[in-house]
C-alpha positions as a printed NumPy array, in Angstrom:
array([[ -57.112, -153.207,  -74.164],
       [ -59.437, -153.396,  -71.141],
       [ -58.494, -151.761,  -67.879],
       [ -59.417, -152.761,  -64.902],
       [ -63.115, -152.572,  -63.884],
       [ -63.752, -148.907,  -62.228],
       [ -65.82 , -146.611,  -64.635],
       [ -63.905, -143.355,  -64.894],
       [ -66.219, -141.205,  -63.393],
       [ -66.045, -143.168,  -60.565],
       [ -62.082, -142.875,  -60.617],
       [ -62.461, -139.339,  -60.882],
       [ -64.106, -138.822,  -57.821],
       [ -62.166, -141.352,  -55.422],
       [ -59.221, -139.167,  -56.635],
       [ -61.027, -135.845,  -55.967],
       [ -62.305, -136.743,  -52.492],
       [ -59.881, -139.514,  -51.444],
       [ -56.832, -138.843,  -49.203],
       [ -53.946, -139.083,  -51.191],
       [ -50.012, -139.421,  -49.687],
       [ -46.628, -140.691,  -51.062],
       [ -45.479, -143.57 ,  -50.646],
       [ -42.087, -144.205,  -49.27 ],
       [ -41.147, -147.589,  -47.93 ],
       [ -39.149, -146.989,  -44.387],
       [ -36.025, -148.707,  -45.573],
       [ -35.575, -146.717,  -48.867],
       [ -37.158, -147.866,  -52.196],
       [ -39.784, -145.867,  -54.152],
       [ -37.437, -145.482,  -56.552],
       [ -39.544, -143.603,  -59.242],
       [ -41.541, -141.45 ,  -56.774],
       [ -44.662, -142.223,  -58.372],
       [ -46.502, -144.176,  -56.083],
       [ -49.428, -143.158,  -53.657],
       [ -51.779, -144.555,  -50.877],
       [ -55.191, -143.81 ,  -51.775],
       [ -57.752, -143.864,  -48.735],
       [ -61.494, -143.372,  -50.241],
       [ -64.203, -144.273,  -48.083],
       [ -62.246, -146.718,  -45.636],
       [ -60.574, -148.218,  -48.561],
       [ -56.898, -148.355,  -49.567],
       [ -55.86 , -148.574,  -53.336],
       [ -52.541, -148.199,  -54.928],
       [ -52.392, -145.041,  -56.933],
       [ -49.603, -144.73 ,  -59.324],
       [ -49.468, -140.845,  -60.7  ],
       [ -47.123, -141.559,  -64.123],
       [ -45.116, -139.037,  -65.323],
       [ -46.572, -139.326,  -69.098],
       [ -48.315, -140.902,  -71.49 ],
       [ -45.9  , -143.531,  -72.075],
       [ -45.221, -144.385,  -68.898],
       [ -48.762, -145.359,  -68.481],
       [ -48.521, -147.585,  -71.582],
       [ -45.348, -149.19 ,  -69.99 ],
       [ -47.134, -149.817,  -66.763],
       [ -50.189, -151.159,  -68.236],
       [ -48.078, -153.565,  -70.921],
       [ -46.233, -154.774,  -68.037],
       [ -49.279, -155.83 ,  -66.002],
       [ -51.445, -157.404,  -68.851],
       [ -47.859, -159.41 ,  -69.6  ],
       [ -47.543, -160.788,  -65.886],
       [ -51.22 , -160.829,  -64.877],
       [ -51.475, -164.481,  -65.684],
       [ -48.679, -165.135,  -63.057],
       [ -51.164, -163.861,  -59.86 ],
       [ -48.436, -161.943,  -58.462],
       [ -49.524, -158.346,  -59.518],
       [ -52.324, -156.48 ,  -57.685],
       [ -55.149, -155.716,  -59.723],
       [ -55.128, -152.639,  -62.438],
       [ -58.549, -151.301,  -61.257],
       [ -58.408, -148.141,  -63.357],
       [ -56.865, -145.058,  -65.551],
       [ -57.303, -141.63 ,  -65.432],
       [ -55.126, -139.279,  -67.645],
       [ -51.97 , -140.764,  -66.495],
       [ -53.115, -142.062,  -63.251],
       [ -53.14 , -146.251,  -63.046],
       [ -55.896, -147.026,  -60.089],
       [ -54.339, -150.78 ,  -58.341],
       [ -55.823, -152.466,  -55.8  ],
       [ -53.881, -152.547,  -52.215],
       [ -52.632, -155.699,  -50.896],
       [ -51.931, -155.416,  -47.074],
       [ -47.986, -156.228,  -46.015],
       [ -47.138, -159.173,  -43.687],
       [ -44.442, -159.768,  -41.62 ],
       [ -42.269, -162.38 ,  -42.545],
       [ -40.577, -162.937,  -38.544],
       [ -41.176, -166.321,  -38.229],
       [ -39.171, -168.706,  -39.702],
       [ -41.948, -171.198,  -41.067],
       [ -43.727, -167.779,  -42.837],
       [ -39.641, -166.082,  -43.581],
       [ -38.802, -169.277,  -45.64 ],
       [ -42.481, -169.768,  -47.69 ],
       [ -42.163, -166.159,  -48.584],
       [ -38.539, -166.98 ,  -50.486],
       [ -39.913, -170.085,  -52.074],
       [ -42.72 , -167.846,  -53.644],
       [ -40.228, -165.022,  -54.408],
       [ -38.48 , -167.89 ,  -56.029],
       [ -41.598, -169.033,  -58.3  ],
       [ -41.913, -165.149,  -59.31 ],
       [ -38.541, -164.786,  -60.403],
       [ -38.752, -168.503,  -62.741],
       [ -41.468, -166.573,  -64.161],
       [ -39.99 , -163.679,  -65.338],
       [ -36.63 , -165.26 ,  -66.362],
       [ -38.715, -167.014,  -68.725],
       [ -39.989, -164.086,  -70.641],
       [ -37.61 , -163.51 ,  -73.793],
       [ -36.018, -160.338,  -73.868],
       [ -34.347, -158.466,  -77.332],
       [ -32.729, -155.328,  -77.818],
       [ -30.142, -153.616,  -75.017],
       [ -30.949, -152.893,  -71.415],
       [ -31.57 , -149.552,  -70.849],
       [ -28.813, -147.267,  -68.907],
       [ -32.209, -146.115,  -67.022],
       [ -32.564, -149.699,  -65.687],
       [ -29.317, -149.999,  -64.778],
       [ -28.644, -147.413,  -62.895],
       [ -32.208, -148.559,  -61.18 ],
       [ -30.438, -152.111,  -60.558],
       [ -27.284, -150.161,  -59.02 ],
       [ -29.64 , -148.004,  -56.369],
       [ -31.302, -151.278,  -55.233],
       [ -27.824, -152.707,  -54.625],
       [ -26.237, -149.772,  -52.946],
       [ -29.308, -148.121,  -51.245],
       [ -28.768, -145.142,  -53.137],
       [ -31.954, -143.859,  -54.337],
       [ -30.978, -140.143,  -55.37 ],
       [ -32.28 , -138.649,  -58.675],
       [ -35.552, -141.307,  -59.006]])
């Protein structure tokens, strides 16, 4: 499988010189504590710092599944068990007009993935993911 387009060496380095931080959203979220803002050379990329091996295998499955749907950001790279994504700025969704074209395309997402077929059990890992975006408690991710 072919990831992303950054030679490794060059991966190496961004992460060696680049200003790394955490990631926490303001209202909660970030539920795994794996994800980073890279800043190399006046550019921001995603950096997502896996805990193992097979959560980089998960991440990467995941993205080659969806990446037909345009709604992922770019898998740019991989290094050990560092996935290299390419940033996508925020917007603010105050208006109405913009508030209402944002659901209608969180809408088309979620036809998407209701599509894909799913067998076996959901995992009690997922749920209790599902529960912490309902109640807004994040503890223990």
């Amino acid at each position: 499988m072919k990831i992303g387009v950054m030679k490794m060496n060059r991966m190496e380095k961004m992460l060696k010189k680049g200003k790394i931080e955490k990631l926490v959203p303001i209202n909660g979220g970030g539920l795994t504590g794996e994800v980073h803002l890279l800043e190399y050379k006046s550019k921001k990329y995603i950096l997502r710092r896996c805990r193992d091996a097979e959560a980089v295998r998960e991440y990467i499955s995941i993205v080659e599944k969806y990446k037909k749907y345009g709604f992922f950001p770019k898998l740019l790279g991989k290094h050990n068990t560092d996935l290299l994504f390419e940033f996508i700025d925020g917007r603010e969704v105050r208006r109405e007009r913009e508030f209402l074209k944002t659901f209608e395309q969180i809408g088309k997402i979620a036809a998407q993935i209701n599509k894909v077929k799913y067998k076996g059990e959901t995992s009690e890992k997922f749920v209790r993911r599902v529960n912490a975006l309902v109640t807004g408690n994040y503890k223990g991710y």
